[in-house]
C-alpha positions in Angstrom: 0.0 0.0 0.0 0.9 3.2 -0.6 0.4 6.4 1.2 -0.4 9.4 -1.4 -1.6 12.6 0.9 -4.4 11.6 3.2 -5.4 8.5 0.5 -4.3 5.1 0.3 -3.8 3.5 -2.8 -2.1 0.6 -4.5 0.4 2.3 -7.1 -0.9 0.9 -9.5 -4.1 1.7 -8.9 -2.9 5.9 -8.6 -3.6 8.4 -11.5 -0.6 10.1 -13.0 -0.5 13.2 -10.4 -0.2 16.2 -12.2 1.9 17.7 -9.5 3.9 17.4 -6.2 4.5 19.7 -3.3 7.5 19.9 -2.3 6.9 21.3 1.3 4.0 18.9 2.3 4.8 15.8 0.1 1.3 15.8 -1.2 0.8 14.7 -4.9 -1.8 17.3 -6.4 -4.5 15.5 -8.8 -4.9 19.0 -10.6 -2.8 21.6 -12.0 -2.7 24.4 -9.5 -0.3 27.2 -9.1 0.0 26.8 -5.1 -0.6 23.4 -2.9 -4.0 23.9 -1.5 -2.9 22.1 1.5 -0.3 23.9 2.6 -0.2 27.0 0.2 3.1 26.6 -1.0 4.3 26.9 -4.4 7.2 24.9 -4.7 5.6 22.4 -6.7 7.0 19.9 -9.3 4.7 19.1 -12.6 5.9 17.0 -15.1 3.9 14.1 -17.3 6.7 11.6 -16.1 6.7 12.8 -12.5 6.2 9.5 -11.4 7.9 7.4 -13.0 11.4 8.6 -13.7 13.9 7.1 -11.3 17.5 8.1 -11.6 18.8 11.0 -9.6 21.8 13.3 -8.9 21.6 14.7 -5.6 23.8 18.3 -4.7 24.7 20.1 -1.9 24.3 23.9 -2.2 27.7 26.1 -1.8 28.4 22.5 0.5 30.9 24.1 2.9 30.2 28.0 2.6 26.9 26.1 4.2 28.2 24.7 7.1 29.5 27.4 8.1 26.4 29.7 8.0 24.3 27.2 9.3 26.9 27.2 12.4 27.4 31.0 12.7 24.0 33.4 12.0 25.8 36.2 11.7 27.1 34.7 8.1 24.1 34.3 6.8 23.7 37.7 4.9 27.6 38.3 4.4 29.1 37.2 1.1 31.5 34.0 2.3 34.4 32.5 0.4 36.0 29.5 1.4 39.3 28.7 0.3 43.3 29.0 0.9 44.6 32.1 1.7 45.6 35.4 -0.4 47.7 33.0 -2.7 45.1 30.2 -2.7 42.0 29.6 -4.6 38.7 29.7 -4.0 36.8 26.0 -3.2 33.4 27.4 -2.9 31.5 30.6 -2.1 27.8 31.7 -1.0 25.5 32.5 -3.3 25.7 35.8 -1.8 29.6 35.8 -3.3 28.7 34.3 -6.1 26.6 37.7 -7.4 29.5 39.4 -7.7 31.0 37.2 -9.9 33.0 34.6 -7.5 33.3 31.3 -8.7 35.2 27.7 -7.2 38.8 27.3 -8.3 39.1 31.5 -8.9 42.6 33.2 -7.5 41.7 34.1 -4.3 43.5 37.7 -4.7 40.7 38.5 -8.0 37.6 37.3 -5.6 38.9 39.3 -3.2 39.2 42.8 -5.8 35.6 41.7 -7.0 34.6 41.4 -3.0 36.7 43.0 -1.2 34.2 42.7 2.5 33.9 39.1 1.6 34.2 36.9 4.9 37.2 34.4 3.9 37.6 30.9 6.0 39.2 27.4 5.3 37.8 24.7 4.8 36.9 22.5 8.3 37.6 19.4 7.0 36.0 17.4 10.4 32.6 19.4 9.7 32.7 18.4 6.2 32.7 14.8 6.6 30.4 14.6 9.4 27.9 16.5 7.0 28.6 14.5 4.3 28.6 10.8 6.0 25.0 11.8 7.9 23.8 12.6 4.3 25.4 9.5 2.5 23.4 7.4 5.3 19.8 9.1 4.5 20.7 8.5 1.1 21.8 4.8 1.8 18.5 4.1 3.7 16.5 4.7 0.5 18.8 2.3 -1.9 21.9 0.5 -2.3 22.7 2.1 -5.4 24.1 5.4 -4.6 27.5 6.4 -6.0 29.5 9.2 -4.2 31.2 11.5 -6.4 32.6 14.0 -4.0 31.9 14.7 -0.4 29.0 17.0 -1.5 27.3 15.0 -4.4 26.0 11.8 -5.4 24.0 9.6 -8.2 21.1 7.7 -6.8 19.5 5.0 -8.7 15.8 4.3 -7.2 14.7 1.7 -10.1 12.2 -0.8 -7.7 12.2 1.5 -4.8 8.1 2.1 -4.7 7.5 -0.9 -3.4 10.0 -0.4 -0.6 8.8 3.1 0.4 5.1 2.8 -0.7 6.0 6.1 -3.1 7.4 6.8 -6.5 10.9 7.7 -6.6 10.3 11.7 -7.3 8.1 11.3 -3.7 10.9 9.6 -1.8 13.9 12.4 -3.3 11.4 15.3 -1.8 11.3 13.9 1.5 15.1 13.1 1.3 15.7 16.5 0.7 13.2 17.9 3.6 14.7 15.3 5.6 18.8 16.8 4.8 17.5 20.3 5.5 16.1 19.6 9.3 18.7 16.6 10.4 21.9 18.4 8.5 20.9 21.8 8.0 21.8 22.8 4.8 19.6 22.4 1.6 20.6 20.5 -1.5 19.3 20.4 -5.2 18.3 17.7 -7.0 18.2 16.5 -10.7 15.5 13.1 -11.7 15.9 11.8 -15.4 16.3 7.9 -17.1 20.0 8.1 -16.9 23.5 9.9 -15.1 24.2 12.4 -17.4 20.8 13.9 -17.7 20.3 13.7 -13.7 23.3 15.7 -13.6 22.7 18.1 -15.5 19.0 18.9 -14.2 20.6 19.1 -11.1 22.4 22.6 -11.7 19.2 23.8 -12.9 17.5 25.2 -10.5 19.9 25.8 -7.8 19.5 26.7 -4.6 17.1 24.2 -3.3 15.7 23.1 -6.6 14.4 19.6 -8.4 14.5 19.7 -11.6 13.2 16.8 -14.3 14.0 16.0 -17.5 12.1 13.1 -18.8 12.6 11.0 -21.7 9.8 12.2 -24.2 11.4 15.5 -24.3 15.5 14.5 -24.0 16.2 15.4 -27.5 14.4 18.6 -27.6 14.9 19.9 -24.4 19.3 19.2 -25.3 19.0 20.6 -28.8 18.9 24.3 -27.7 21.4 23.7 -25.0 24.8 24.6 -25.5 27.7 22.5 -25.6 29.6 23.6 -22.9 26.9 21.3 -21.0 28.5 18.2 -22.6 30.9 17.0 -19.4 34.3 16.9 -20.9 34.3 19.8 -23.5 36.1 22.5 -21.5 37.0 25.8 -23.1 39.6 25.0 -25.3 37.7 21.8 -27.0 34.4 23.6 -26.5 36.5 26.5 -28.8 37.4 23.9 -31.7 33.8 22.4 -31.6 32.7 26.2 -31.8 35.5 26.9 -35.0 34.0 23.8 -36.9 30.7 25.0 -37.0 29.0 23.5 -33.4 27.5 25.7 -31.1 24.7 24.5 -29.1 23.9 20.3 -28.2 21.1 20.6 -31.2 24.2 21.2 -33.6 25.4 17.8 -33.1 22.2 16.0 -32.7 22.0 17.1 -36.6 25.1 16.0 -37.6 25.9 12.4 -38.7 27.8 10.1 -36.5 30.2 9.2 -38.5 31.5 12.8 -39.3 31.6 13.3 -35.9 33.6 10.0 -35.3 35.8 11.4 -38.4 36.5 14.6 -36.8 36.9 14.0 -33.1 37.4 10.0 -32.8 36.4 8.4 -29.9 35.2 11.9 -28.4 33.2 12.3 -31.9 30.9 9.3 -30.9 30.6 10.3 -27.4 29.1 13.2 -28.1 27.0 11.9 -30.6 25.3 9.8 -27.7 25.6 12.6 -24.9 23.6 14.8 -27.4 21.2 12.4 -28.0 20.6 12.0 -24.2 22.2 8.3 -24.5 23.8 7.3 -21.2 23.9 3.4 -20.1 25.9 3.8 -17.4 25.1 1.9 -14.2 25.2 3.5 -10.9 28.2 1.9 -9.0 28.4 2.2 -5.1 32.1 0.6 -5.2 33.3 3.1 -7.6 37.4 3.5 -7.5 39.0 5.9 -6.3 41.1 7.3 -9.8 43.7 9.1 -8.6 45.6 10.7 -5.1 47.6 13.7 -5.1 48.9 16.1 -2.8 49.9 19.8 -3.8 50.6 23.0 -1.8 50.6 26.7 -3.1 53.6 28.7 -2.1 53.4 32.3 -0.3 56.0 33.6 -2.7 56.7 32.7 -6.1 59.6 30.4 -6.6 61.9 30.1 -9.6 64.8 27.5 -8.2 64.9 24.4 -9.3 66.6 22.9 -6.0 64.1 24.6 -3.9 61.2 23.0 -5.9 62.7 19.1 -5.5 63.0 20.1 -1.6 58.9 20.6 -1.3 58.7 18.2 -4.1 59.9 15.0 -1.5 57.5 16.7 1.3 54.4 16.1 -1.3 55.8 12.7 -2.5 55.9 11.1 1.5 52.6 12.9 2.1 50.9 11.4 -1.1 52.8 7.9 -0.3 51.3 7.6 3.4 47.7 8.0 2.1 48.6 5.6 -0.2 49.7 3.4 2.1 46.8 4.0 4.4 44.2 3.2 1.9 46.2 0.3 0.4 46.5 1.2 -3.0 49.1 1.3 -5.8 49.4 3.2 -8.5 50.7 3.2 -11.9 51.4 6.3 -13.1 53.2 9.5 -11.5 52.1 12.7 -12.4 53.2 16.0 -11.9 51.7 19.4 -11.7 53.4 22.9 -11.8 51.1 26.1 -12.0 52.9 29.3 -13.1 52.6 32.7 -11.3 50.8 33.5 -13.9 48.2 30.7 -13.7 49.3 28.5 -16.2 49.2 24.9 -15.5 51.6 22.2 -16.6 51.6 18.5 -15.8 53.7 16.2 -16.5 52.9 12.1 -16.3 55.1 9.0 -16.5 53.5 5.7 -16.8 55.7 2.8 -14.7 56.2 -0.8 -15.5 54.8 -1.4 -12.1 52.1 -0.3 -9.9 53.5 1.5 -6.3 53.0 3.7 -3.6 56.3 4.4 -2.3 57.7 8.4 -1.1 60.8 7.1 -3.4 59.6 6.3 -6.8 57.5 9.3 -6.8 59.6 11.2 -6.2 62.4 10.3 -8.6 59.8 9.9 -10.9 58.1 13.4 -9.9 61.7 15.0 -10.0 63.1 13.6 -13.4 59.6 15.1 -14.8 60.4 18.3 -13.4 63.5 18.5 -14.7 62.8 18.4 -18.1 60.3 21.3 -17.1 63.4 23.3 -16.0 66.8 21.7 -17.1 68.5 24.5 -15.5 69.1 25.6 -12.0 67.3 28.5 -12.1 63.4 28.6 -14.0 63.0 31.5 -16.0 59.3 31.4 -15.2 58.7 31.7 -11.7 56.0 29.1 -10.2 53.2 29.1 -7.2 52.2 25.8 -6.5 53.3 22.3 -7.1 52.1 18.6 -6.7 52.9 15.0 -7.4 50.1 12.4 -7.4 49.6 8.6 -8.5 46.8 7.4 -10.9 45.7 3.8 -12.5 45.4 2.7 -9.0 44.2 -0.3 -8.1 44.7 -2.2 -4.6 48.1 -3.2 -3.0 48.8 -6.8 -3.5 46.3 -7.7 -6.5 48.9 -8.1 -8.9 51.3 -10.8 -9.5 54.0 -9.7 -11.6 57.7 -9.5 -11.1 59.6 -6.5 -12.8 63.1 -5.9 -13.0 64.8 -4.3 -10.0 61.9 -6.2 -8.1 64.8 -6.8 -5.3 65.5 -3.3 -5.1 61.9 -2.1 -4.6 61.9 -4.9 -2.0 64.6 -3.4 0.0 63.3 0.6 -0.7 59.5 -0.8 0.7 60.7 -2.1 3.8 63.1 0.9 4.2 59.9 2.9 4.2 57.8 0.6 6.3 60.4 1.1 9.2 60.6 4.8 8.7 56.1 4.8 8.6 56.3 2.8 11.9 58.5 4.9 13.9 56.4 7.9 13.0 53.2 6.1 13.8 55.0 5.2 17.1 56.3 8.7 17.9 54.6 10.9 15.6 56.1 12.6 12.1 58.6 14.3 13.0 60.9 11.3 14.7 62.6 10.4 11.9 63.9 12.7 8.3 65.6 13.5 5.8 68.0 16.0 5.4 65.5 17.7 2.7 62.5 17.3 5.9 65.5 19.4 8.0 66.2 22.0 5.2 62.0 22.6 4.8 61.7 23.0 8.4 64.5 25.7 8.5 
């Protein structure tokens, strides 16, 4: 049985509700522009309201909302949170973002465009405590929910009515009722037949919004999109797409897949199914992690080489112990420089084995940066470096032998010792001469 407002019905037996309110939870049997219930008009009306089951669920301005939520007297004050006047900005208020803020912006530039804006780090322990009590509501509704950051998520509610007694667009409006008086922040929500389009409807109608894109209207409703909305064309591939005659989603529905394929390969066919609102991906609640890094942005420019290995090895044992922690290996070392003038440069090596050893990475990490700058002395000067592993996959899975195999044997254990007599009397037992020359 099912429990639609104050009636009970089998689903089956319900009519196609022409709308839901999203204050009261009542589903609305006639158009209206405000729930006679309860007078609000945050209602959702949409022919497939009730049967579309696939959902991207986002937290709004995740941390900026913590912290008002904590402290009142934020709540009308534009608030950035981010690194300091060298960092970057990882979120803002929508407050900040009127004047133009945006995530990943120099903080110095969101700072000329608002200048009275309140500035704070990020509280990491807040953060996952809000984000592991939302991950549980959402895990009480289905199995099938796939984390993609600490602040969003893909939900698949396919067979859920029968669970909860209501239709999956029902159950996401009390979820997100539910976040906003157990949590206390609000979060937005996109419903569709597949990932891509539950994404995207969830940046629709942000703050606080459910938005629907249903599958009669997929083509249409894309066509006078633009392309830009496609995840994976950034600026400089949205740019060629533009210079070869593609400007909005519709452009490409138009165009045949083969001259697509022609033109951009394997990215030609993907978005000749993106614009055609094809996505078969599954949700995956054991999804991998992809990558770990570890960067740090400098208070003062820095142009030499030697000084840039130094904080290089810091990153590369910082990277290695989370590694280690997580029990992972990875495959593939990259490097990343950004310039003072915002440029960004990485660099990647692919090894003949998987690891997660301080060592390697950083020989790896360094060898890269060197043929960045192969003299002592950079002529460009640089603000922020980082080393990171990728193609990971867990420690111990793989049964190869490489060459050097007894070397790496001696180099792990060499570590091991070093990682327990830090765990045993904390970080700073045990260094390097380059630990000594950071700490000076």
């Amino acid at each position: 049985m099912a429990n639609f407002g104050n009636d009970l019905l089998t689903l089956s037996d319900q009519p196609q509700p022409a709308a839901l309110c999203r204050d009261c939870h009542s589903w609305l049997p006639a158009p209206t522009p405000i729930c006679p219930k309860c007078k609000s008009a945050r209602l959702l009306k949409h022919t497939e309201l009730a049967s579309l089951s696939m959902a991207h669920l986002d937290c709004d301005a995740f941390f900026a909302a913590l912290e008002k939520r904590d402290d009142p007297s934020l709540a009308d004050k534009p608030l950035i949170i981010g690194g300091g006047k060298r960092g970057v900005v990882s979120t803002c208020c929508y407050i900040a973002r009127t004047y133009g803020i945006r995530s990943a912006m120099p903080m110095f530039k969101a700072l000329q465009a608002c200048p009275n804006a309140v500035v704070m780090k990020p509280n990491g322990d807040k953060i996952r405590e809000a984000s592991q009590a939302i991950r549980a509501e959402m895990e009480a509704l289905t199995p099938l929910v796939q984390p993609l950051s600490s602040d969003e998520a893909f939900m698949d509610l396919s067979g859920t009515e029968k669970l909860h007694g209501t239709p999956p667009a029902l159950t996401l409006a009390k979820l997100a009722s539910r976040i906003e008086e157990n949590v206390g922040i609000t979060v937005s929500i996109g419903l569709s037949h597949n990932k891509f389009l539950a994404k995207l409807a969830s940046d629709f109608d942000k703050p606080r919004g459910f938005f629907i894109i249903g599958k009669a209207e997929t083509k249409s409703f894309l066509a006078k999109q633009p392309i830009s909305l496609i995840w994976g064309v950034g600026k400089s591939f949205g740019a060629k797409l533009a210079r070869d005659g593609y400007h909005t989603i519709g452009d490409l529905q138009t165009t045949d897949i083969k001259k697509l394929a022609d033109q951009y390969g394997e990215h030609g066919l993907r978005l000749a199914r993106l614009a055609r609102g094809e996505d078969h991906r599954p949700v995956n609640p054991s999804r991998e992690t992809k990558s770990l890094s570890s960067e740090t942005t400098f208070q003062v420019d820095i142009r030499a080489y030697k000084e840039l290995e130094d904080i290089l090895w810091q990153l590369s044992e910082k990277v290695s112990a989370r590694m280690k922690e997580k029990g992972f290996k990875g495959r593939v070392i990259t490097l990343k420089l950004k310039t003072a003038g915002f440029r960004s440069l990485t660099r990647r090596k692919t090894l003949d084995y998987p690891t997660n050893l301080a060592h390697v990475a950083f020989d790896t990490g360094r060898n890269l940066l060197r043929e960045v700058i192969p003299d002592d002395v950079s002529r460009e000067a640089y603000r922020l470096i980082g080393i990171g592993f990728s193609e990971i996959e867990v420690a111990g899975e793989t049964g190869q032998s490489y060459l050097f195999m007894d070397d790496l044997t001696r180099l792990s254990a060499r570590e091991q010792a070093v990682d327990s007599l830090r765990e045993k009397f904390g970080d700073n037992a045990i260094g390097t001469g380059r630990n000594l020359r950071q700490k000076k």
